[in-house]
N, C-alpha and C positions, 0 to 999 in steps of 0.2 A: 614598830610597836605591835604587830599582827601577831610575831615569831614572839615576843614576848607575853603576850594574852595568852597565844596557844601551852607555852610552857606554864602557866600558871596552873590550866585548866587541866594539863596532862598531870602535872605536883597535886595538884587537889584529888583528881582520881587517884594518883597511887597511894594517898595518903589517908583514900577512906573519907574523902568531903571534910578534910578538917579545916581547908583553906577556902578561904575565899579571892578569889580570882583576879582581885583590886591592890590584894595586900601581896608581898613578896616575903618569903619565910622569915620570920622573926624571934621562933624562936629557937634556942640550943639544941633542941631535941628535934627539930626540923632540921635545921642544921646541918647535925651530925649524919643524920638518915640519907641524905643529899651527898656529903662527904663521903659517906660510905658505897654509895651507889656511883659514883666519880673514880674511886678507887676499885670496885669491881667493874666496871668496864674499862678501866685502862689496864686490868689484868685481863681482857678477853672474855670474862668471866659473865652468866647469865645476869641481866640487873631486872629488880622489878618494875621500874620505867622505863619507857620511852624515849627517854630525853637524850640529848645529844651531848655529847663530851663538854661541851662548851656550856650548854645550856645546865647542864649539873655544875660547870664549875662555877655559873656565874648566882646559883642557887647555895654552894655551897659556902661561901666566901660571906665575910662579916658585912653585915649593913655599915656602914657610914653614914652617921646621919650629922 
């Protein structure tokens, strides 16, 4: 749960404080931003977060609710 907070709080800073820290990306445009940062690090390529391969895929993939 810790590695999950901390991913929340690292998405919120790179996001400019649009997220709050409880909630996990909801919407398309978060999303897609997560997707894209997924896809430039698994080309090696500089990404604006911190997050980790996993921790982008599990931000970028659809809610199921």
């Amino acid at each position: 749960m810790k590695e999950h907070d901390e991913a929340h709080a690292r998405f919120n800073k790179a996001c400019g404080g649009m997220m709050d820290n409880a909630n996990p990306p909801v919407s398309e445009k978060q999303r897609r931003f997560m997707g894209a940062e997924l896809a430039r690090k698994r080309a090696g390529k500089k990404t604006q977060t911190t997050m980790s391969e996993e921790q982008l895929s599990d931000f970028a993939g659809k809610v199921r609710r």
